[in-house]
Each structure stands twice: as structure tokens, then as C-alpha cells.
N, C-alpha and C positions, 0 to 999 in steps of 0.2 A: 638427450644430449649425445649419447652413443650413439643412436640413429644419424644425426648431424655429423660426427667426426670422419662417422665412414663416405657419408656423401662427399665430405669434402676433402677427404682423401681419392678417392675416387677421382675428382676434379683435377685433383693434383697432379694425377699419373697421366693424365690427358696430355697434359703442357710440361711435362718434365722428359727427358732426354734420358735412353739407357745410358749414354758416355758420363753422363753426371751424377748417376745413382750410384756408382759404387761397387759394377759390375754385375754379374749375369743374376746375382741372389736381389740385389735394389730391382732389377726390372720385373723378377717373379713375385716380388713382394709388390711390386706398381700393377702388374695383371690381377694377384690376388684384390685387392683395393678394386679395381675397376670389378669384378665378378660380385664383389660383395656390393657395391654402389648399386649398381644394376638388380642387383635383389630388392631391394630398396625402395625400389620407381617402385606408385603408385596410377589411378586413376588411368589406365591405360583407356584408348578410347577403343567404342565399340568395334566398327569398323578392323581395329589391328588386335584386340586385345586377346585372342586366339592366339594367334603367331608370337604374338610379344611373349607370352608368359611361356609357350613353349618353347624359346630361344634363350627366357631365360634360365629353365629349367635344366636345358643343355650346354646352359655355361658354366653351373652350378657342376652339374658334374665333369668338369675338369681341372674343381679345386683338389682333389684327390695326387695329379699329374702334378699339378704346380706347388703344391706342399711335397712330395716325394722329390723333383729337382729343387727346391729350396732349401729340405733337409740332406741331398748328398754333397749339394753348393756349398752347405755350411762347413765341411769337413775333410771331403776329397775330389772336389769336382775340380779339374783341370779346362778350362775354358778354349776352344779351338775357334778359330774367324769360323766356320760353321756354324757352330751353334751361338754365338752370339748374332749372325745375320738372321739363323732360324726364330731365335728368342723374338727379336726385334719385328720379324713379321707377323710372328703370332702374335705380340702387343698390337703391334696395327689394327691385326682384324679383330681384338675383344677392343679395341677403341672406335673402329667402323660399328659395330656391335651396338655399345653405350651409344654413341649418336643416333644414331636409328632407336633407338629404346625410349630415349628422354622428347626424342620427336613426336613417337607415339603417346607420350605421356604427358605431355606441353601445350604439344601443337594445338592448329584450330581443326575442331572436331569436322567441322564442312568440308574443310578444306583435302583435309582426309581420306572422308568417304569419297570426295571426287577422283582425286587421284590414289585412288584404293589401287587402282592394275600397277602403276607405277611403284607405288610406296612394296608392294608383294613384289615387284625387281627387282628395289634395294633389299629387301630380306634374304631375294636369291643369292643378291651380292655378297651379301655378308657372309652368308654359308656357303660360298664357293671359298670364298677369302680365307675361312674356319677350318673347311676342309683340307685348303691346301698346305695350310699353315703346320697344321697337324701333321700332314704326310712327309713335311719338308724335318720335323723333329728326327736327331738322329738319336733313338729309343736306346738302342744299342753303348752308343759312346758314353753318354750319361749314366747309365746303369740301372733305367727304371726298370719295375717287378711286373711276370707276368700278369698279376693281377690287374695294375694300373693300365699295362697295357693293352688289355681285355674289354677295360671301362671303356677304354680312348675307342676303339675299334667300333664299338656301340656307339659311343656318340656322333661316331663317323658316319655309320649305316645311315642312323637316324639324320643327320643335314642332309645326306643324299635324296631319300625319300621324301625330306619335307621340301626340296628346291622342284619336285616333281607335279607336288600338289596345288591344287587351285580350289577357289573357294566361292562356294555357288551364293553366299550372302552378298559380295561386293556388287555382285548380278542384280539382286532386286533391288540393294540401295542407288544404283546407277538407273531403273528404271522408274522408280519414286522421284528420284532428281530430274529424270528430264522430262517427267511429266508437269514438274513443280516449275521448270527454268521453260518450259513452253509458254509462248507469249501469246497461241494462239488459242490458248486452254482455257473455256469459261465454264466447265461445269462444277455444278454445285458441290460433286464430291472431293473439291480440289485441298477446301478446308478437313474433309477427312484425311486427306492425301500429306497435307501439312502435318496437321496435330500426331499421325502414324511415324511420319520422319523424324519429328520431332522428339518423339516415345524411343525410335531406335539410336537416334545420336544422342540420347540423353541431353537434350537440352529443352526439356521444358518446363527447370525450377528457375527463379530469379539469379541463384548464385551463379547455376553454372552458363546460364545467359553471358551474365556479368564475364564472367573466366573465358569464356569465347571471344567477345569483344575484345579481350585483351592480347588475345592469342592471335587474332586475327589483326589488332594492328602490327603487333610486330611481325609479320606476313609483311603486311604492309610494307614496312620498314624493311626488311630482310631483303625483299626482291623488285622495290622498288617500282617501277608500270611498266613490267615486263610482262606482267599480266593479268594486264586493264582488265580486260574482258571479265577473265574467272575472278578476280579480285571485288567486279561490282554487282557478279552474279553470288558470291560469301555476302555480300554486304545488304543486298537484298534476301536471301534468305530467310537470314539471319534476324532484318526487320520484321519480315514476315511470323517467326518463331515468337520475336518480342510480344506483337497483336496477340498470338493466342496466348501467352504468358498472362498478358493485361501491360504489359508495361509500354505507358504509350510515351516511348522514349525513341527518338532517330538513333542511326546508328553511323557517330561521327571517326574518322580513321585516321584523321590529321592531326591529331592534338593530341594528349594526355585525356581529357576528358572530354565529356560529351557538356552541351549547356545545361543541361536539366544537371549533371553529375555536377557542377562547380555550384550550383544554387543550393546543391545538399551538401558540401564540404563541410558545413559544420558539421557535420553528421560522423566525420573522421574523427574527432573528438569527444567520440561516444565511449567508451570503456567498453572494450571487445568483451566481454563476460556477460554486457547487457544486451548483444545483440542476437537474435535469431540463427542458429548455423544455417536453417534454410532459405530466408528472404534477406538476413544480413543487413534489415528493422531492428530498433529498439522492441524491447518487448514490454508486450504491457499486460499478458497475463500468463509468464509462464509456467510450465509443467515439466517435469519429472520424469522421464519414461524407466523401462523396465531398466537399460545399462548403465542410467544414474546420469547422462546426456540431460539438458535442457534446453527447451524451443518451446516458442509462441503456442496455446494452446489452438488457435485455429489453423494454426499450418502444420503440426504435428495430427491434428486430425483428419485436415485432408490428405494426408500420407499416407497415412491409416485406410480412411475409405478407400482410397484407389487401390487397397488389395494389398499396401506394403506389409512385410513383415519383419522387417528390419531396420534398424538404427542409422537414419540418413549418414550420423556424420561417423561411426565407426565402422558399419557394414555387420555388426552383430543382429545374430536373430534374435529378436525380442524374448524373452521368455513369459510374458504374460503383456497386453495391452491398455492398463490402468493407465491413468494418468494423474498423479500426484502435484498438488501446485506448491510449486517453490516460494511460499510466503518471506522469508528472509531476504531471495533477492529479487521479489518486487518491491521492498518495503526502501532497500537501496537503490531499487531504480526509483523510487517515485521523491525519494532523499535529493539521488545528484542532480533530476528534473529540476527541485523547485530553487536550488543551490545554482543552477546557470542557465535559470529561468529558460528552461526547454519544454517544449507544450507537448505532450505526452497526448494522443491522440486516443481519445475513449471508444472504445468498443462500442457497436450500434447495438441497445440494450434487446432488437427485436430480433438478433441473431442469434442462435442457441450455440452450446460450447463448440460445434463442429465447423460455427462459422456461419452455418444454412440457415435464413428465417425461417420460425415458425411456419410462417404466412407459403410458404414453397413449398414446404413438407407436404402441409394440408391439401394443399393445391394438387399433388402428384400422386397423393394417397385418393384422394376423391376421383381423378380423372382415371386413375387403374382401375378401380370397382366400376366408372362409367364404361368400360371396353365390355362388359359382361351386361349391358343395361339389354332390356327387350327393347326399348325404342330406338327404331335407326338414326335419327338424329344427335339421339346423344348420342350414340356410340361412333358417328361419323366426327362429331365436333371433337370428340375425346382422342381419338386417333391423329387428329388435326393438330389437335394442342401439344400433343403428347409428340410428336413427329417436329414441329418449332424448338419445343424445351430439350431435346435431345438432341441439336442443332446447334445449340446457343455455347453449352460448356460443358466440362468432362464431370461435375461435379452432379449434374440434371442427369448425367447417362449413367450415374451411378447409383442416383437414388429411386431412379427409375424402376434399373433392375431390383435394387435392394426393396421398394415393396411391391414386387411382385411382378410388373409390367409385362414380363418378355414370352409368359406362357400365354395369356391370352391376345396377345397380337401374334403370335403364331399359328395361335387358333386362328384369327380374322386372316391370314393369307389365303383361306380357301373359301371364303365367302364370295357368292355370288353378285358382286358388284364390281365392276372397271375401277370404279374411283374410290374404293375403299381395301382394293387392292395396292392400290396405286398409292394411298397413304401410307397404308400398312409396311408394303414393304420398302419406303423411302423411311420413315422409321425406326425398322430392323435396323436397314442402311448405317443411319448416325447414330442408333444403339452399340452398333458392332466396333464402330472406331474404339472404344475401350477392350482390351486386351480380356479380362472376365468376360467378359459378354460376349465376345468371338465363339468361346466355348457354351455359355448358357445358349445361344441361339441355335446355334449346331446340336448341341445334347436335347433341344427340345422337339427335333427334329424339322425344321423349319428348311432346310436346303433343298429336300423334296419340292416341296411348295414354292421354292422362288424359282425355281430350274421351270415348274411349270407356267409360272406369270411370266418366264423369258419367253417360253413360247407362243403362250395365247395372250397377252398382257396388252393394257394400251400400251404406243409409243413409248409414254415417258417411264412405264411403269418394267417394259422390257429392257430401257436405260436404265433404269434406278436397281432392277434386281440384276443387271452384269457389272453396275458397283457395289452390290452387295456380296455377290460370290468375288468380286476382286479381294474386299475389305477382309472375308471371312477365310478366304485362301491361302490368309496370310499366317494363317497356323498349317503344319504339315498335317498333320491327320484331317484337317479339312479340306487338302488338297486332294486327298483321295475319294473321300463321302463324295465330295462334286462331280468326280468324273467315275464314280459309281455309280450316281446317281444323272446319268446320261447328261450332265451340264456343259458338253464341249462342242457337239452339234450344234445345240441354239446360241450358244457365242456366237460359230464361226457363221452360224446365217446370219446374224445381227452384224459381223461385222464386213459379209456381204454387201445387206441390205437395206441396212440402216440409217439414221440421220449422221451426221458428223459425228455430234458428240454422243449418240449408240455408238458409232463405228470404234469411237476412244475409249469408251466406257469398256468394250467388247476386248480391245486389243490389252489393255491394264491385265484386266482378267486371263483371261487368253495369256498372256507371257506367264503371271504370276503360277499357274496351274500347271504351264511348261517345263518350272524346274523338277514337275515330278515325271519321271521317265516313263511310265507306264501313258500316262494323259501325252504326251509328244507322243504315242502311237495312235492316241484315238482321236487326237487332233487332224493327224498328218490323214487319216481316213475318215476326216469328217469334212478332207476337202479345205483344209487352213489355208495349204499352199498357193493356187489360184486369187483365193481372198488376198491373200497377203501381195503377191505379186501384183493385182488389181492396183492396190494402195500404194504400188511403189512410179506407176505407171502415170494415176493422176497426181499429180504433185501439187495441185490446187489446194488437193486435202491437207498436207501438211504433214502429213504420217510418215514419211522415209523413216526416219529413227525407232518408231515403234516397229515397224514392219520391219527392218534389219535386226534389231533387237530379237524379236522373236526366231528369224530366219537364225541367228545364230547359237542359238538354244535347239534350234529343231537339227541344225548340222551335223549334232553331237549323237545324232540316233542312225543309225544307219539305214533306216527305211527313210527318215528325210532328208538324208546326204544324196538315194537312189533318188527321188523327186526334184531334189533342190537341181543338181549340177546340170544342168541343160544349157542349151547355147545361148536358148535366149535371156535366160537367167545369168547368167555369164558376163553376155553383151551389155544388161542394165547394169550390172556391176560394176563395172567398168564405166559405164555414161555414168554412174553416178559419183566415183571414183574421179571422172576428169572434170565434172561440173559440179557437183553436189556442195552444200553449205560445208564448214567446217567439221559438223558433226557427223552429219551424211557422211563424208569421208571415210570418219575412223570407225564408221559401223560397218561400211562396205569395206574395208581391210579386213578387220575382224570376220566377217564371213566367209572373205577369200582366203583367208589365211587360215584360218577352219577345215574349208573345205578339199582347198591344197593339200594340208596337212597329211589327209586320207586319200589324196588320189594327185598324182602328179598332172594327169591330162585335164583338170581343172586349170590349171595354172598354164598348161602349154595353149588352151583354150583363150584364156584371156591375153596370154601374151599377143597371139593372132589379131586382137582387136584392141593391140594397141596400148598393153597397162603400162608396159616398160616403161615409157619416159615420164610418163606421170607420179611410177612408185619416186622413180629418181629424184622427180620434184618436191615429194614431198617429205623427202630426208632431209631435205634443205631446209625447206619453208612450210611444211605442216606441224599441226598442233605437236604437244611432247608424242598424246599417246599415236597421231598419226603417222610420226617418225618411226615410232617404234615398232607398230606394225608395217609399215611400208620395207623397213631394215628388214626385220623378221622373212618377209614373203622373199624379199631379194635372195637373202643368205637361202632358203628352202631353195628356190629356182636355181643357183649357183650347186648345190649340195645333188641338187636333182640330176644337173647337166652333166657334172663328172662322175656320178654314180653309172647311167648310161652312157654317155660314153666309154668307160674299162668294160661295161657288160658288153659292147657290141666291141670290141678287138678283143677279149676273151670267146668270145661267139667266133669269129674271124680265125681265132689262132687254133679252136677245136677244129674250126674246117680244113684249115690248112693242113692239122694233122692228120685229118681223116684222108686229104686229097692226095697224100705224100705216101702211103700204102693202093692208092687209085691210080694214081698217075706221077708214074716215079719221072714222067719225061719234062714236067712242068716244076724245074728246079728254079728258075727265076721267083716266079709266084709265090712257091713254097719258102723262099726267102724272106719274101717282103713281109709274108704272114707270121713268119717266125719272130721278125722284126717290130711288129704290133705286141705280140704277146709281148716281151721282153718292155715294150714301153709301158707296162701295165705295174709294172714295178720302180722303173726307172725311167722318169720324164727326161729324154734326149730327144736329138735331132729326128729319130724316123716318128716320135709321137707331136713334135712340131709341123711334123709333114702332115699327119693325119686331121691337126688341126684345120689345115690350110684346103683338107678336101672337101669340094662340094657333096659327090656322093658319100660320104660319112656322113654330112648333117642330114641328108634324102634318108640313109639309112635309119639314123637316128631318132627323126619323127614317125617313118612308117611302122618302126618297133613302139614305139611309146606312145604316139599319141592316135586317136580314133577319130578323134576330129580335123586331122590335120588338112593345112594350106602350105603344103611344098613350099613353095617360094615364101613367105610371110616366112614360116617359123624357121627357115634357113637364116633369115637376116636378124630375126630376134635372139636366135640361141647365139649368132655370132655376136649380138650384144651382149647377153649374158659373158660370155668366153670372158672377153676385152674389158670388162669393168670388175673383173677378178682384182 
């Protein structure tokens, strides 16, 4: 109940007005409410739940500042138009703050990770807002202590710092999504690529399926078919995530509910005590866990086997894994069943407590003793079955490993057959989609042996082991064993030389291995760049996005910024920049804007061929994040052109000085040069002249740029100037 009051006090302070509350003390008792609401927020999604909890941790400490002005409010505080407009804008930003907070903690989790780059702008937003808010308090008038004022100054450092950082998770979830949202992606690793996505946005229980749907209509609702596109790419997702759930339900956005959800309505008239927290089922044989929590004995165990150790619906760590059945409220539930004749659905009696039939257990336990059989036959058929049933569900990849499976198929990687190689490590493959067994396959030492099947391996089997290093990459300490174990060469030759879906299989991998810094030097010398540029060239392939993707990772190293920024690299940039799909687009920003970043004569390059009126077009009418890089590179080329410009009349007004001890006879000259310096402080009439000179802009390129075209970059920087 106190949890409740302050939420919706909190709420209150949202839509209530300082002019109403009763002066400067109502508004700091309306910001303390909003700090404590915000403490509050739960379920932040994965994607933001970094940032979130660290913004709220720095609002939390500046209830110290707002109980110190609340208690000198109460007594002596004389109220000036200052510090009530100052009050009133730091209310703003811990109300910018809470919106962003409850968004992160509501919203649709898809939705989310797509616009991850954006949603980390508005966080920028809000700690610029926090900061300034802060700065505008007058510490002094009010009479706060140094002490408080010490805290406030740390909290200050710390937005500073955190508006600076970026975060290399948003990175892999955006390259998981556009391998998922690729329409022309048929390989088999795609349901690994799902079921992974779906491990990291948390939605692969029923409940929080459900919670998504819900979240995503009001998406729906909220913005209306502003954005068809991304709206019908959530919605297939999202269906996609339902299949490997098992729930073979569409996913409808128009209505309140879906058909199948109105066919169980009665179902809403179940007594919330009798349902499942995790499938949100009646239960029909539940259990007890360690925190005294109740849920379905088959879904609480599959919890269990997938390695949990914790209390789905508190987040407490179990203290021991028994499970106790709650006889008193099945005896209620099987009471209000027969009381509104509701058919209670019997457990299939050949499934054991965990849910598993017997008849599967046996099956998996016989086929792991057949991997060690002396006859090649079994052990070919074993590896066959076994490579299906680790294919099928996450429940098969667990009991797999659980008896035994994963040492002696790591053993069979170095068996001397193609096609039992080639099971083998497609196998591994959809072993490793389970997070446990990423680490069993790796600790068994198994990454040696597939790095070697990338090289000598048949076709499919140098496919299947560059989605096996993609799947296993996906832990950090496995990104380094792979490219210690020389696995970055025979990528980038597969992704040379290979079929399409090698070439996609190779690039996955290839990016994944990228965020580690060390493998972006053994990459960029194993000759990535060329491959990559290859793929950017045929476009038949379909790969632009993967190949920019990567190109933008490798930017960030300074040996593939020396490779990358070449003219002809430059030039595709920009063709792809004027022509390229939507997405092409805001990968070719993103590189350019990268590479800019570090070198201005990238950008005086591209302007040559022409980016100018395209960045302009696409402030208008490109996607959010294509605006926002295309803004971004404008403002850097704007920032670039007046930085050079005062360096060359600083340059100009040294000469002048030095020519005025040379040649005392050249007093005109030594005027005009005086007259530059002076505009380098104060924009008048003689730095309007300087504008208007042709040889300043001649000047201007031959100092900065290395690539330059005289004429061209005279008419572009004059555009730059004019659209200030």
C-alpha cells in the first residue's frame, strides 16, 4: 500500500503546477515524490536497464539537496522570481527524467532495442536538462551546506560522463535484428538467432510475451501509422518469439484482444491465487519453492533446468531447490473447478515431474552412450539424432548436456570423416544456443577443432562451424579463445569465398568477434577490408547492412580508420548514401560520421562527391536515426569550416606581424592583415569580406584537405557557410 501511495503521488507532481502547491516548499515536496516514484519503477527492459538504474541512482542522491531547501523553506527561506523559475526548471527535468524511466519500464521491449541509439539521446537529454538545472540553482541565496553542495557537484561530474558514453550491447542487439528483419535470410541458424534474441529481450516466458502485446499495442495507439513499417516489423517479431514460446497464437494490434484471447475470457474469472505467475494457467499441480512463491510444478521446473536460480516472480535467490506441493490449494482449485464446472486439464501421466517423458529421457541417455559406440554407423546415426533433437527445443539442449552429450561430440570434431564432421559440428551449433553450454563447449575445448573444420571442412560444414563461433562469441571470454585460436582468417576467407549463406554465416561471426578490440586488429590484417568492400560493391548479395555494420566497428580502431578512409571508399559512401535502401542509408551515415569524427578530410572528401544535398534531404525525409545522423555530420562540417577558417586569418595575421618588422613599406597589406586578426574575435565587416574571398576558400582547402578539387570544394564549403 505504501508502495502504491508514493507512485501515485509521484503521478501527481507530474500534472500539478508550482503556482498551485503553495509555493517553493509544495514544489520540493512535488520533486521529492517524483525521486521516490522513480525509485519504485520495476522490470526495466534489458536494452535500457543499465542507464535506467544508473539515472536513478543519481536522482536519488539529490534528495539530500531537496530536504536541506525544504527544511530552510520551512523556516527562513525568502522566495526571489530566481529561484522559483530555477525550482520550476529543475521540476521539469526530474519530470523529463520519470517519463523516460516509466518508458523504459512499460514500453515494448522490441520496440526498444530498435530504437536503442535514440531512446540513449533522450537520456542524453535529460542529463543535459539535470545538469543545467542544477547549475541554474542559486546554492548561495538559499543557504545550502557545503556538504550538500559537494554531493550536487558529484552528481554533476557523473551526468557529464554518462552523456559521453556509449554502449557496445545496443551494437550486437541491432545486428541480431537485422539479420532477423532480413527477408532474404534462409539459414538454418536463423531459429538459433531468434531463440538468442529472445533470451536477451526477455521474452521468451508466456507472461512476458503477453506484457509485450500489450505494450506494443499501445505503441500502436500512441503513434498511430506513423510508423507502418517498424510497427509491422514489432509485430512480426514478436510472432516469431510466440512459435518458439509454443504459443500458436497471431499477434492482433487492433482490438483489446486477439480471437484465441476472447475464446479464453472465461478464463479472467479464474481466482488470480489459482493461476501460474509464469504461464498465467490454472494450475493443476502446484509447488512451493524455497521463498514460499507458488507455480505449476512443470513450469517451475523448467526454470529450474535452464540453469535459473532464482524466484521468477520476486527475483530472490533460492536458497535451496525442493519443491514442496501445495496440497491445500490444489484441493481449492479442484473445489472451484467442479463448483463452475471448469475442466481442469490432467497432466499426461507419461511425463515425469519436470514435464519430460520418460520415453525422451531414455532416448537421449541411449543416443549419448551411442557417440562412444565402436561401430560407425551407430555413432553416425547417433550424432544425426542427436543434432535433430537439439534443433527442435531448449528443453532437448538441456538434457542433452545434462547427461553427458557435449564431451564426446567434441571428441567426434576431429574424427576423420566430412560427414561426421559436418553433423558434429551443426550439433555443437544448436547445443550452444543455450547460454550453459556456450561455456560447456568452449571449456571442453571444442573452438580449436571447429576453427579447424572452417578451414578444411566440407561447404556446409565451414557454414555451420562460422555459426557456431558466431553463437559461442556471444560470451566475452569466447571472443578472445576464437581469435586466439587463429578463427579470424578463415572467416574472412569464407566470407571471400564462400556461398551466400557462408558469406552471412561468416559476416554474423566476423561483426560479433569485432566488438572485441584486440580481433579488429587481426581482422583488419587478415584482409576483412577488401572482403567487405567486395560485398558492398555486389549488391545482388544483399549484404550492404552487414558490411557497414562491420565497417563501423572497424572505424573505431585506428589501423581500420588508416585502411578504411580512401577515396574509393568515400565515393561508395556516398552512392550508397544517394541511392541505398533505408537502412543502407543510416549504416552509411554512421560510418561517415565515425570516420569524420577522426579526420575532417573524410568529410571534405565526400563533400567533393557530392553528400551535401543528400545529408540535407535526409533531415527532412529520412528515417528518425537517418536525421539524426545526417544533422550530426552537417553540424561536424559546420564546426569544421569555422574552426579553419580563424586557424588560416590567425595564420594570415602571424604573417602580417612577422612582414611588418620585414617590410615596414607595405603599410596597406599590413592593414588588412591586422584587420583579419581582429575578426577572429569579432565577426564585422572585414571578416564578411573574407567570407566573400575566393582565395580564402583556395586557401582553405589546400591547408586541410589532401584530397582536394579546388573548384568543387570552393562551391561546397560555400554551402556549408550559407545554410549556418
Amino acid at each position: 500500500m505504501e508502495r502504491q501511495r508514493v507512485m501515485e503521488r509521484g503521478e501527481k507532481a507530474g500534472v500539478s503546477s508550482s503556482s498551485n502547491g503553495g509555493g517553493e516548499v509544495d514544489v520540493v515536496v512535488e520533486m521529492m515524490d517524483v525521486i521516490e516514484a522513480v525509485g519504485l519503477y520495476v522490470g526495466y527492459r534489458r536494452t535500457q536497464r543499465k542507464e535506467c538504474l544508473n539515472l536513478v541512482r543519481r536522482l536519488k542522491l539529490l534528495l539530500p539537496l531537496l530536504e536541506e531547501i525544504k527544511e530552510i523553506g520551512n523556516y527562513k527561506l525568502v522566495p526571489s522570481e530566481g529561484l522559483k523559475t530555477s525550482l520550476d526548471n529543475f521540476k521539469k527535468a526530474l519530470l523529463a527524467a520519470k517519463k523516460l524511466l516509466k518508458k523504459c519500464s512499460c514500453g515494448s521491449k522490441i520496440y526498444l532495442a530498435m530504437e536503442s541509439e535514440a531512446v540513449m539521446s533522450s537520456f542524453h537529454a535529460v542529463y543535459e536538462k539535470l545538469n543545467q538545472a542544477l547549475d541554474d540553482l542559486p546554492y548561495d541565496e538559499i543557504g545550502i551546506s557545503v556538504e550538500v553542495k559537494e554531493q550536487v557537484e558529484l552528481t554533476r561530474m557523473q551526468l557529464k560522463r554518462a552523456k559521453k558514453r556509449s554502449d557496445t550491447q545496443d551494437i550486437e542487439l541491432a545486428m541480431d535484428m537485422m539479420v532477423v528483419f532480413s527477408k532474404k535470410d534462409d539459414r538454418n541458424a536463423d531459429n538459433a538467432i531468434l531463440e538468442r534474441l529472445a533470451i536477451k529481450l526477455e521474452l521468451h516466458a508466456v507472461p512476458d510475451l503477453k506484457a509485450e502485446e500489450v505494450a506494443v499495442r499501445k505503441l500502436v495507439n500512441e503513434r498511430g501509422v506513423q510508423n507502418a513499417e517498424s510497427i509491422q516489423q514489432i509485430k512480426d517479431l514478436l510472432g516469431k518469439f510466440k512459435q518458439i514460446a509454443g504459443v500458436d497464437e497471431a499477434v492482433v494490434l487492433d482490438g483489446p484482444f486477439s480471437s484465441k484471447s476472447l475464446q479464453r475470457c472465461r478464463s479472467l474469472l479464474i481466482p488470480h491465487e489459482f493461476l501460474c505467475p509464469i504461464t498465467l494457467e490454472i494450475m493443476v499441480d502446484p509447488v512451493i519453492v524455497a521463498t514460499g512463491q507458488t507455480y505449476e510444478r512443470e513450469s517451475i521446473q523448467k526454470w529450474l533446468n535452464s540453469n535459473h536460480r532464482t524466484c521468477p516472480k520476486t527475483g530472490q535467490t533460492l536458497g535451496h531447490l525442493s519443491l514442496a506441493s501445495n496440497f491445500a490449494l490444489r484441493n481449492l482449485i479442484q473445489e472451484w473447478c467442479e463448483k463452475n464446472n471448469y475442466e481442469l486439464h490432467k497432466k499426461d501421466a507419461c511425463l515425469g515431474s519436470d514435464g519430460i517423458s520418460a520415453e525422451l529421457k531414455e532416448e537421449i541417455s541411449s543416443l549419448v552412450q551411442n557417440l562412444s559406440s565402436s561401430e560407425f554407423e551407430v555413432r553416425r546415426e547417433a550424432i544425426k539424432k542427436i543434432r535433430m533433437l537439439a534443433k527442435e527445443n531448449p528443453d532437448n539442449r538441456i538434457l542433452i548436456a545434462n547427461y553427458g552429450g557435449i564431451p564426446p561430440l567434441v571428441q567426434l570434431l576431429s574424427y576423420q570423416d566430412p560427414n561426421i564432421q559436418e553433423h558434429t559440428v551443426t550439433a555443437l551449433l544448436n547445443l550452444s544456443i543455450d547460454e550453459t553450454n556456450k561455456i560447456l563447449v568452449a571449456r571442453e575445448g571444442a573452438i580449436p577443432a571447429i576453427v579447424e573444420i572452417l578451414q578444411h571442412g566440407t561447404n556446409e560444414a565451414r557454414e555451420n562451424s562460422a555459426a557456431a563461433l558466431f553463437s559461442l562469441s556471444m560470451l566475452d571470454e569466447n571472443k578472445v579463445l576464437i581469435g586466439a585460436s587463429n578463427g579470424i582468417r578463415p572467416l574472412v576467407h569464407l566470407l571471400q569465398n564462400g556461398t551466400i549463406r557462408g558469406k552471412k554465416d561468416a559476416a554474423t561471426a566476423l561483426f560479433n568477434l569485432s566488438l572485441n578490440q584486440t580481433n579488429k586488429s587481426r581482422a583488419i590484417k587478415a584482409g576483412i577490408i577488401p572482403a567487405l568492400l567486395h560485398l558492398l560493391e555486389e549488391k545482388n548479395l544483399g549484404m550492404i547492412d552487414e558490411a557497414l555494420s562491420i565497417f563501423l566497428l572497424l572505424a573505431s580502431h585506428p589501423e581500420g580508420r588508416n585502411e578504411i578512409g580512401k577515396l574509393s571508399f568515400i565515393k561508395t559512401l556516398v552512392d550508397i548514401i544517394r541511392n541505398g535502401t533505408p537502412k543502407n542509408k543510416e549504416c552509411a551515415l554512421s560510418v561517415l560520421l565515425q570516420l569524420g569524427l577522426h579526420n575532417s578530410s573524410i568529410i571534405l572528401a565526400a563533400l567533393q562527391y557530392g553528400v551535401y544535398e543528400h545529408l540535407v534531404e535526409l533531415t527532412k525525409s529520412g528515417t528518425n536515426r537517418a536525421q539524426r545522423k545526417a544533422n550530426s555530420i552537417l553540424q561536424h562540417m559546420k564546426d569544421g569550416y569555422l574552426q579553419a577558417r580563424r586557424r588560416l586569418l590567425l595564420k594570415r595575421s602571424y604573417q602580417a606581424n612577422g612582414s611588418s618588422s620585414r617590410r615596414s613599406s607595405e603599410s596597406c597589406r599590413r592593414q588588412c592583415y591586422s584587420s583579419s586578426s581582429m575578426a577572429i574575435m569579432v565577426p564585422d565587416q572585414e571578416e564578411e569580406d573574407c567570407k566573400e574571398s575566393h582565395s580564402f576558400d583556395l586557401l582553405l582547402i589546400e591547408a586541410s584537405n589532401p584530397y582536394s578539387n579546388l573548384d568543387n570544394s570552393n562551391i561546397v564549403l560555400d554551402q556549408i557557410y550559407f545554410c549556418e
